[in-house]
C-alpha positions as CSV (number, residue, x, y, z in Angstrom):
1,X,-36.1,-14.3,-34.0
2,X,-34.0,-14.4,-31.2
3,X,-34.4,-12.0,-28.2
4,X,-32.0,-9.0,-27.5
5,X,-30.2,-9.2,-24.3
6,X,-31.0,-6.9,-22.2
7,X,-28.0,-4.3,-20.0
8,X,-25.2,-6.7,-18.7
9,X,-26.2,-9.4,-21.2
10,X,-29.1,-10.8,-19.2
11,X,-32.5,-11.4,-21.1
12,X,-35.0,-9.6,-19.3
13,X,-37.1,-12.8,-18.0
14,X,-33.9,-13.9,-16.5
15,X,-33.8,-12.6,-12.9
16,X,-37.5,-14.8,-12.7
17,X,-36.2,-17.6,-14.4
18,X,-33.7,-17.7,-12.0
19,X,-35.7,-17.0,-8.9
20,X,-38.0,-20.3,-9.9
21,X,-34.8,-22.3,-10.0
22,X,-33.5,-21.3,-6.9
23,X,-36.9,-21.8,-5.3
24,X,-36.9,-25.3,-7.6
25,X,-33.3,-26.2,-6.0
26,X,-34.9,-25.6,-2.5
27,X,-37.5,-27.6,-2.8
28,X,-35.6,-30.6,-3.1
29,X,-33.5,-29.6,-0.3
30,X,-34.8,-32.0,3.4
31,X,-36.7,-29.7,5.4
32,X,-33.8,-28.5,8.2
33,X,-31.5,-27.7,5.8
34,X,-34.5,-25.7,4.3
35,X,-35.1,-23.8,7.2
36,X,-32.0,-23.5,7.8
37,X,-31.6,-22.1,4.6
38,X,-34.8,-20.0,4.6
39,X,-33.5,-18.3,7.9
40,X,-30.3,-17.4,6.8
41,X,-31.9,-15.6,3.4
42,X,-34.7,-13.7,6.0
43,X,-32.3,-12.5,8.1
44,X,-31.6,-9.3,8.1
45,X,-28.3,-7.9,6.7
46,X,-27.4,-4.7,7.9
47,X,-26.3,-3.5,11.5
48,X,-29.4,-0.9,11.2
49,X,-32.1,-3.7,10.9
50,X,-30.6,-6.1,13.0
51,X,-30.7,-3.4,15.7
52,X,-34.1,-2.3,14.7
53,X,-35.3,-5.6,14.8
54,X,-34.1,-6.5,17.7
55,X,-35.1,-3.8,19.9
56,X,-38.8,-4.2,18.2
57,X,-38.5,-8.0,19.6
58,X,-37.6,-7.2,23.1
59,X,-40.2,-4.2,23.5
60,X,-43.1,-6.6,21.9
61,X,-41.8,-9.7,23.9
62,X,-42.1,-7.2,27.2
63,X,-44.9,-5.4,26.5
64,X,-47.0,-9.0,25.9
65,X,-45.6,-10.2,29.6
66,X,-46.7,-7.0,30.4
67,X,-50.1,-7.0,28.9
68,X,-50.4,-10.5,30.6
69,X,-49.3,-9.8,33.7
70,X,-51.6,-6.5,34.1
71,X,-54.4,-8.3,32.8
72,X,-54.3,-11.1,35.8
73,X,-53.4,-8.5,38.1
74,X,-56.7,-6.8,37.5
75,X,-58.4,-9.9,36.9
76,X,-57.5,-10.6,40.4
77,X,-58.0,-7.9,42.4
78,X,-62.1,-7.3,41.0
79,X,-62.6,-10.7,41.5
80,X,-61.7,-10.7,44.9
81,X,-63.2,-7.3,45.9
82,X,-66.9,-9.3,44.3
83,X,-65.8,-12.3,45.9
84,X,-65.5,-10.6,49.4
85,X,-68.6,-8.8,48.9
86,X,-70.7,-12.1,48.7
87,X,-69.2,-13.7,51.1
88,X,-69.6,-11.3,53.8
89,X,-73.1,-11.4,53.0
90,X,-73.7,-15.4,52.8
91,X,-71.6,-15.1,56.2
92,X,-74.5,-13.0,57.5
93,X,-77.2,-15.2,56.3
94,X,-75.7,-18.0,57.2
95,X,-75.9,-17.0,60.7
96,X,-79.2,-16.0,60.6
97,X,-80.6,-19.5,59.4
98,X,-78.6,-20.8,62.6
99,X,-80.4,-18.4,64.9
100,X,-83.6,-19.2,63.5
101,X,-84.1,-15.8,62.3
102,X,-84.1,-16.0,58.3
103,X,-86.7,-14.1,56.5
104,X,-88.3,-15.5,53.4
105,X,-87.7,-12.8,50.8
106,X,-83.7,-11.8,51.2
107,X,-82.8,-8.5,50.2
108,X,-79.1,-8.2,49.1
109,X,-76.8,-5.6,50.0
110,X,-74.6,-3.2,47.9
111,X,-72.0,-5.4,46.0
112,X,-74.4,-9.0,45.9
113,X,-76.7,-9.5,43.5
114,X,-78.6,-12.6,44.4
115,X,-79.1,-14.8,47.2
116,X,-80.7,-18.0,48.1
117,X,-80.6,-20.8,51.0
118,X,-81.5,-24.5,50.2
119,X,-81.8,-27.1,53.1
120,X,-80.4,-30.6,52.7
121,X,-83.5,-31.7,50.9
122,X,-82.8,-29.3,48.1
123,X,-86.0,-26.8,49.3
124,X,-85.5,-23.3,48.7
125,X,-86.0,-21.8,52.0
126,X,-85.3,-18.0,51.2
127,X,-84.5,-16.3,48.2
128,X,-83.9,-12.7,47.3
129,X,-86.5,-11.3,44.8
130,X,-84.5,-11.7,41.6
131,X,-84.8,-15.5,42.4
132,X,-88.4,-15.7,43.4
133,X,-90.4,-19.1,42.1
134,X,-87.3,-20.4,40.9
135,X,-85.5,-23.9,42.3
136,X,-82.3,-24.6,43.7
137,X,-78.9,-22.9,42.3
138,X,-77.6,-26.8,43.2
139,X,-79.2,-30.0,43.6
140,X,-76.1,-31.4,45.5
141,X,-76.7,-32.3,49.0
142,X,-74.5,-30.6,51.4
143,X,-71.7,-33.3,53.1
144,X,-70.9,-31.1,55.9
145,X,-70.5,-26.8,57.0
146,X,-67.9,-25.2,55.0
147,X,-67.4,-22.4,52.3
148,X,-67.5,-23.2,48.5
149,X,-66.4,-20.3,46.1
150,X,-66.5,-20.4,42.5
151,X,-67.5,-18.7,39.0
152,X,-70.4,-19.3,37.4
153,X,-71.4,-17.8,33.7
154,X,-74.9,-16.5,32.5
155,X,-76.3,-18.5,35.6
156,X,-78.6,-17.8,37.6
157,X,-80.0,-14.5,36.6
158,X,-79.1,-15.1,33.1
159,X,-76.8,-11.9,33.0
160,X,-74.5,-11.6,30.1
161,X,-71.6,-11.4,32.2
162,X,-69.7,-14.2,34.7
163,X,-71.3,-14.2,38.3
164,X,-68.9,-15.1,41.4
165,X,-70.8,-17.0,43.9
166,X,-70.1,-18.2,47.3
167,X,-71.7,-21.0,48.5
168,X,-71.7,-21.3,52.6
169,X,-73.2,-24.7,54.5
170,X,-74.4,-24.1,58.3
171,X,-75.6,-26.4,60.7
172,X,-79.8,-25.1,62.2
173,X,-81.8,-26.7,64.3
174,X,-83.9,-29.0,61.1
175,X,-80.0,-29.8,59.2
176,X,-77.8,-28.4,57.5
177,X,-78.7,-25.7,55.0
178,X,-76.4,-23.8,52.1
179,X,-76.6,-20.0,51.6
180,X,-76.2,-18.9,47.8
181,X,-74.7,-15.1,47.5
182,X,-73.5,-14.4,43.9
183,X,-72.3,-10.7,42.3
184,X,-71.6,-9.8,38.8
185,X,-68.4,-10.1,37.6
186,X,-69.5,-7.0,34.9
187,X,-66.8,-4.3,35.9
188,X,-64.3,-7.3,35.9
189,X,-65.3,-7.8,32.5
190,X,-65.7,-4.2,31.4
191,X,-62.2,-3.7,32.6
192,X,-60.8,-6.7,30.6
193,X,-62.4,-5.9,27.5
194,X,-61.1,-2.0,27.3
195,X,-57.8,-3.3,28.5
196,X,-57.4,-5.7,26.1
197,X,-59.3,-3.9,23.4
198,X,-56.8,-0.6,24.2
199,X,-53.8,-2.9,24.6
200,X,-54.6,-4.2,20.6
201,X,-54.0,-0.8,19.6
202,X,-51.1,0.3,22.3
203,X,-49.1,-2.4,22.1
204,X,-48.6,-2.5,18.3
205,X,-48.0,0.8,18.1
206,X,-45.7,1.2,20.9
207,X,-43.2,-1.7,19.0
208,X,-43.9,0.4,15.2
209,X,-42.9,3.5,17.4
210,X,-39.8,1.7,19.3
211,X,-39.1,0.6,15.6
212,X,-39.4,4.3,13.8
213,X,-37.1,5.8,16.3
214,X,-34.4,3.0,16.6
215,X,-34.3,3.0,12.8
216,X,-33.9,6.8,12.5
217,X,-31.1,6.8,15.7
218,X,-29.4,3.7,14.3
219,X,-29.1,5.3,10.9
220,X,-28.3,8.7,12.8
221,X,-25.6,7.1,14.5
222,X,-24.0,5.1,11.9
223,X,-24.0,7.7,9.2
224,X,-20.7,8.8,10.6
225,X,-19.4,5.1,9.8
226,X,-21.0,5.3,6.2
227,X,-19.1,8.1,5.4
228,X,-15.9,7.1,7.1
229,X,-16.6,4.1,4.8
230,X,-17.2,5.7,1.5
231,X,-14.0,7.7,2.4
232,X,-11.6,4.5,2.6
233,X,-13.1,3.2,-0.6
234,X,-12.2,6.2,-2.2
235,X,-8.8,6.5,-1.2
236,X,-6.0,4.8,-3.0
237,X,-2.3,4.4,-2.9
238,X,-1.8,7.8,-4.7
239,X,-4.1,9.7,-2.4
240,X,-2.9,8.6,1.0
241,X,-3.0,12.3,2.3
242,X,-6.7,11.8,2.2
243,X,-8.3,11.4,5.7
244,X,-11.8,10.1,6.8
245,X,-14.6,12.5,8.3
246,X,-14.1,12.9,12.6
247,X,-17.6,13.2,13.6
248,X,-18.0,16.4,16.5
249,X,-19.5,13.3,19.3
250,X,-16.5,12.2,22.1
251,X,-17.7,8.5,21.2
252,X,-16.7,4.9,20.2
253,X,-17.5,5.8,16.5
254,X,-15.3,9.5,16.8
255,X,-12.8,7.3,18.3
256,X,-12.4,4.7,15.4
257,X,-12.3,7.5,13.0
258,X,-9.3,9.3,14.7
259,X,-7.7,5.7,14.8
260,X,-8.3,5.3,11.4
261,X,-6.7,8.5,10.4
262,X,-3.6,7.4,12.3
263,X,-3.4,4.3,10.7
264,X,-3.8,6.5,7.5
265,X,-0.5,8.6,8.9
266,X,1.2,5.8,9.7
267,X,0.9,4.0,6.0
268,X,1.1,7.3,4.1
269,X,4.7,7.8,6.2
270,X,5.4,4.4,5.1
271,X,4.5,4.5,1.9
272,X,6.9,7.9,1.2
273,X,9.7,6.3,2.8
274,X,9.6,3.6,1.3
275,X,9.2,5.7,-2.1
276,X,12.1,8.1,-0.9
277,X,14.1,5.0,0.1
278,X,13.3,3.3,-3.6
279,X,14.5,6.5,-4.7
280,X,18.3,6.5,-3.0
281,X,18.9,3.0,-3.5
282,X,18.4,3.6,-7.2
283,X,20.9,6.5,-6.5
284,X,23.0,4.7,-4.7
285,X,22.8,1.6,-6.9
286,X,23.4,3.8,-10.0
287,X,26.7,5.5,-8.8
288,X,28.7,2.4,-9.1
289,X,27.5,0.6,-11.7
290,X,28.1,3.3,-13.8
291,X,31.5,3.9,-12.3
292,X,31.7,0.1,-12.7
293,X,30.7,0.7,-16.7
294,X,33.1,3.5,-17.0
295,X,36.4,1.2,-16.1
296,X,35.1,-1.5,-18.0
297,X,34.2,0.5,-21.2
298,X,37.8,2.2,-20.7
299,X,39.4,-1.4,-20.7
300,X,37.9,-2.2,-23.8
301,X,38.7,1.0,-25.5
302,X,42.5,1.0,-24.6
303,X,43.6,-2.4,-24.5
304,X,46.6,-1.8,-22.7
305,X,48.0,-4.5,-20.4
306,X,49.7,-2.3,-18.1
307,X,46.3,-0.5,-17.3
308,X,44.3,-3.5,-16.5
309,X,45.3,-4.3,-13.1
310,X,44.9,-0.5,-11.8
311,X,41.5,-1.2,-13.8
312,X,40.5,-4.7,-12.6
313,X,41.1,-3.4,-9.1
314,X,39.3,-0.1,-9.4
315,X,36.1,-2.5,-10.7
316,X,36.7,-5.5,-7.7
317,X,36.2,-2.0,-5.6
318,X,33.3,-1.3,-7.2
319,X,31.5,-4.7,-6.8
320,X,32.5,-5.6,-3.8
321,X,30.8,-1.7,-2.7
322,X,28.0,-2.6,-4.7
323,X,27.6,-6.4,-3.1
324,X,27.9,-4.6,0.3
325,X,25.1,-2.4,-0.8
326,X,23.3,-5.2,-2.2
327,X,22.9,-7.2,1.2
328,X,22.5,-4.2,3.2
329,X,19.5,-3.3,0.7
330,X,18.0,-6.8,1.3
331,X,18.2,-7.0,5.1
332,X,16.5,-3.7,5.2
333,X,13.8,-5.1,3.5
334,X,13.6,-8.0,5.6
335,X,13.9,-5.9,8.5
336,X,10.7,-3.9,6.9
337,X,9.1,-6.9,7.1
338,X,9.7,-7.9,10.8
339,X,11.3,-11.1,9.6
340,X,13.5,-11.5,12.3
341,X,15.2,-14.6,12.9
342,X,14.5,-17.9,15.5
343,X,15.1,-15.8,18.9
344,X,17.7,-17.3,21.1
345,X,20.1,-17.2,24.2
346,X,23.4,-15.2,22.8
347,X,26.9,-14.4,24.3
348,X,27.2,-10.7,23.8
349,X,30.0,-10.7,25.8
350,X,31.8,-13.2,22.9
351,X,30.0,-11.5,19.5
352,X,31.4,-8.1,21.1
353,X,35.2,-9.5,21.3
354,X,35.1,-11.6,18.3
355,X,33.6,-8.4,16.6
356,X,36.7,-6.3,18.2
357,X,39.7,-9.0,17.8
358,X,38.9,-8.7,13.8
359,X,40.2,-5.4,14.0
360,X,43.3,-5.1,15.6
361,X,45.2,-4.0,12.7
362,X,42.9,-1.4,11.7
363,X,43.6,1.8,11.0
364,X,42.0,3.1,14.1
365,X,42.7,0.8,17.1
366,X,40.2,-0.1,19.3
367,X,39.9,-0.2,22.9
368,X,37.7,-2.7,24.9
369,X,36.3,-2.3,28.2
370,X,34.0,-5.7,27.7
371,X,31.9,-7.1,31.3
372,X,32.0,-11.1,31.3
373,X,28.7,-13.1,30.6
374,X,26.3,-10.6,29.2
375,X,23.6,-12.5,27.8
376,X,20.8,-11.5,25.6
377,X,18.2,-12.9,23.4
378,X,18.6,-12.1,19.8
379,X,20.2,-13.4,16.8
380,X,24.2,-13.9,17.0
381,X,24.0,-12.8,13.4
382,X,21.9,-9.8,13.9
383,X,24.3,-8.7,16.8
384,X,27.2,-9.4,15.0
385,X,25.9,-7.2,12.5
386,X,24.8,-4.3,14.6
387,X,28.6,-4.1,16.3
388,X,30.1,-3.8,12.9
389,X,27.8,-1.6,12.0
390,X,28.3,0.7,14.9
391,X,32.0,0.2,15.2
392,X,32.9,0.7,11.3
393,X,30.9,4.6,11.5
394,X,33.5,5.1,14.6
395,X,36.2,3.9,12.5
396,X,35.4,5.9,9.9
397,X,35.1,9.5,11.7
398,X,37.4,8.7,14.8
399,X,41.0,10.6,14.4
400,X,43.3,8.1,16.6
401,X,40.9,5.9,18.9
402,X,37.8,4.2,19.3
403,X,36.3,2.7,22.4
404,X,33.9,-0.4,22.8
405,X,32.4,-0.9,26.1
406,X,30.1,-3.2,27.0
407,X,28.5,-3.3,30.7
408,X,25.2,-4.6,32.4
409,X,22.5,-2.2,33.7
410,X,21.0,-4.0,37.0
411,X,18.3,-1.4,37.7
412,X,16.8,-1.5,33.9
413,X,18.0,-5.2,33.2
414,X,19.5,-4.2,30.2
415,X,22.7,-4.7,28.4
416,X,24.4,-1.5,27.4
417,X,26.6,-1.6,24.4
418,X,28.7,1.5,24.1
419,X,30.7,2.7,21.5
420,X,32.8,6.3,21.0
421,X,35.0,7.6,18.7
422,X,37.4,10.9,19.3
423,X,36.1,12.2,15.5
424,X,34.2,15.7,15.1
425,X,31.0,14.2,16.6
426,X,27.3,14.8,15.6
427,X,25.7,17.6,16.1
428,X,22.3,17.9,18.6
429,X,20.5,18.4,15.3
430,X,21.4,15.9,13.9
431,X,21.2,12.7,16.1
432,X,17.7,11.8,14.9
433,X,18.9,12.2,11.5
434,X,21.7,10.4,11.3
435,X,19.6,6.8,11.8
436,X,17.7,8.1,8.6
437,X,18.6,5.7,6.2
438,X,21.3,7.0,3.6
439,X,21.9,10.4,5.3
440,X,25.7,11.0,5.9
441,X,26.8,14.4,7.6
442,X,30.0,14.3,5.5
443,X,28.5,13.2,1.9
444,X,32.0,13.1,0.1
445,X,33.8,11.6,3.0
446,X,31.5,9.0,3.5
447,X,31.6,8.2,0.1
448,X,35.2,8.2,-0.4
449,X,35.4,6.0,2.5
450,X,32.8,3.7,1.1
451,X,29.6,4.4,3.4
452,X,26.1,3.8,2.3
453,X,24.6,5.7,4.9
454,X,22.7,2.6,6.0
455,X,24.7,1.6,8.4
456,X,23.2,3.1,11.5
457,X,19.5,2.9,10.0
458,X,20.4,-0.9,10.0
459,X,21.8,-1.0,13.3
460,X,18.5,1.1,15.0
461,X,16.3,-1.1,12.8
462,X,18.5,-4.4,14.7
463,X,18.5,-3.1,18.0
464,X,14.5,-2.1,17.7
465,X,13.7,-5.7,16.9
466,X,15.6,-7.2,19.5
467,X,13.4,-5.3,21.9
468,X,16.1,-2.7,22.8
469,X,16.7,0.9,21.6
470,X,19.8,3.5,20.0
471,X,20.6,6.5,20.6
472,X,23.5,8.8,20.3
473,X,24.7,10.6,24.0
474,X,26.2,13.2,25.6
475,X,30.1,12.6,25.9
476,X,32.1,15.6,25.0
477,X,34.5,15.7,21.8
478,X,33.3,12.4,19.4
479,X,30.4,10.7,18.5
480,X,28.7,8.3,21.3
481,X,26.3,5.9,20.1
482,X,24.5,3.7,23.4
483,X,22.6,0.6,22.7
484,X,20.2,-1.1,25.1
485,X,19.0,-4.5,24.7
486,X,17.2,-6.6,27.0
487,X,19.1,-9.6,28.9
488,X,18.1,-12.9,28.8
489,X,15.2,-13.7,31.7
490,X,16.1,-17.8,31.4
């Protein structure tokens, strides 16, 4: 019979089975890549046991130099206070041999605890009681005078614990005899063994300590980011108002959550205009194809020859509006999507009169007060396209004149492209608005007269790419729109 699978269509041997062929697969792996590969799975995932681990590392690997370093230190210092001891002592009876003066039966003082002198023929000449009967500490024959200091264990009083002994040669009247003095290392070794028996217990539970807390702090200070991370996951593209948790602390962590919030303003602004503009092109776009629709419907219905050129022109209208708003639609979107074109050198001074010599006949005339040799960087198609732009809305609002001035700011190294119309102007209120993209202060007007209402929005959206800015001024009666763009460095 065969078995059932298990939840999620997995047998439930199949998590071991796989786990033996994983561990079969490494196996057959050389051995680097397998501990390569073996070091990678053990390491630790998260930013809370990485920490944690890593601060456990540093306070073991510190605490062991530590422990090391304390350990010698003490080692030291009690070795040398018992060292000193002796030798002060084998000093002394060292200089008593030489005077002739050295008792047989030595009695140590506080800190030594044997002595014994040996002439050159390796006869015990004195000896403190502890060594009584007993031979030589050395059988080496002394060369010449000098000290000799070294550590000696269970020998000669055969004491559990290491003995340091000095070993001082003289020069008496019968030869040259050596003076033993040895103490007992025991407090040196007491001390080691409590230190080292205390430091097996401190030191292991200093690092699980130094790990307990930096666990609990790491995960104390990155709950903030878990929860500014469950947020995000949560939130979709119909629930940009949503905004992730600011936690109370003035730190990196608060600071990332505010920027995150503003990046959450910034797409949820972008996301409703681009919904609100979505929305107006498709009433825009509607308007004349169903006025298109209408003409065309009417032609069929009444197939009268005299009323199909009144009708063929109405529709050419059309399209040709609808074209217009066609390619202003798609550079928008390419504008949206900082697709600007190759950046080069550009004669403003020669886009602004070929822009203005086009319309000479116009209905409007327009007046040029053009400097010579203004060069910025740009595209000469982009800047044609924001002088039409600017000078068809003064057309279209101006009453008898409209003046294009272009002139070079020296101070801000900025050309200033200026153009004004003698038209009913725009109100305070509404210079912002007006570079909102299919807003028109006159709605019928502008439609009669064929605007989109994209026409400023498109030149702002120019002028911003180009590095430069658009505003509408100060001037008296009429509109005055002012456009700064940066000249060319080169």
């Amino acid at each position: 019979m065969a078995e059932q699978d298990g939840p999620g269509g997995a047998t439930p041997d199949a998590t071991p089975r796989r786990a033996v062929v994983r561990l079969r697969q490494l196996a057959r792996l050389p051995h680097p890549v397998r501990l390569r590969h073996l070091a990678r799975r053990l390491r630790p995932r998260s930013v809370r046991a990485r920490a944690t681990l890593g601060a456990s590392a540093v306070v073991a690997l510190a605490l062991g130099v530590a422990s090391f370093g304390l350990l010698g230190l003490l080692e030291n210092n009690l070795t040398r206070n018992a060292q000193t001891d002796a030798e002060r002592q084998a000093v002394h009876i060292a200089g008593l041999a030489a005077e002739g003066r050295l008792d047989a039966v030595l009695t140590p003082d506080r800190g030594t605890d044997f002595l014994q002198v040996v002439d050159a023929h390796g006869r015990v000449l004195a000896a403190s009681p502890n060594l009584t009967g007993r031979p030589a500490l050395s059988a080496a024959r002394p060369s010449a005078p000098g000290t000799v200091r070294g550590t000696w264990n269970g020998r000669p009083v055969r004491e559990e614990h290491r003995q340091r002994v000095v070993q001082v040669t003289t020069a008496t009247g019968s030869g040259l005899v050596t003076v033993y003095a040895g103490t007992s290392l025991r407090e040196a070794d007491a001390a080691d063994e409590f230190i080292r028996a205390a430091l097996i217990f401190a030191v292991p539970l200093l690092v699980l300590t130094v790990a307990l807390v930096t666990w609990r702090v790491t995960g104390w200070a990155l709950r903030p980011v878990e929860a500014i991370r469950a947020e995000v996951a949560e939130i979709s593209d119909r629930d940009l108002h949503r905004r992730v948790p600011v936690p109370p602390s003035q730190d990196e962590i608060a600071r990332l959550a505010a920027t995150m919030n503003s990046t959450l303003d910034r797409l949820e602004a972008s996301v409703i205009r681009q919904r609100q503009f979505i929305a107006d092109a498709s009433h825009e776009l509607r308007s004349p194809i169903t006025v298109l629709r209408t003409q065309l419907e009417v032609a069929q219905a009444h197939p009268d020859p005299d009323l199909w050129g009144e009708l063929v022109s109405g529709a050419l209208e059309d399209t040709v509006r609808l074209q217009d708003l066609a390619a202003d639609l798609l550079l928008l979107a390419r504008l949206d999507t900082a697709q600007a074109p190759p950046s080069a050198a550009v004669d403003l001074t020669e886009v602004v009169r070929e822009a203005a010599r086009a319309r000479k006949r116009d209905r409007v005339p327009v007046d040029t007060e053009i400097a010579p040799g203004v060069t910025v960087r740009g595209s000469s198609l982009w800047l044609a396209r924001l002088v039409t732009n600017l000078l068809d809305n003064a057309q279209r609002h101006a009453d008898h004149r409209v003046l294009l001035a272009l002139r070079v700011d020296e101070a801000h190294r900025a050309a200033v492209l200026e153009v004004r119309d003698d038209g009913p102007g725009i109100p305070p209120a509404d210079r912002e608005r007006v570079f909102e993209r299919f807003t028109r202060l006159d709605d019928a007007r502008s439609r009669d007269q064929g605007g989109s209402g994209l026409g400023l929005a498109i030149a702002r959206d120019i002028a911003t790419h180009l590095g430069g800015s658009l505003t509408v001024q100060d001037s008296g009666p009429g509109a005055h729109l002012v456009a700064r763009l940066p000249l060319d460095s080169a």
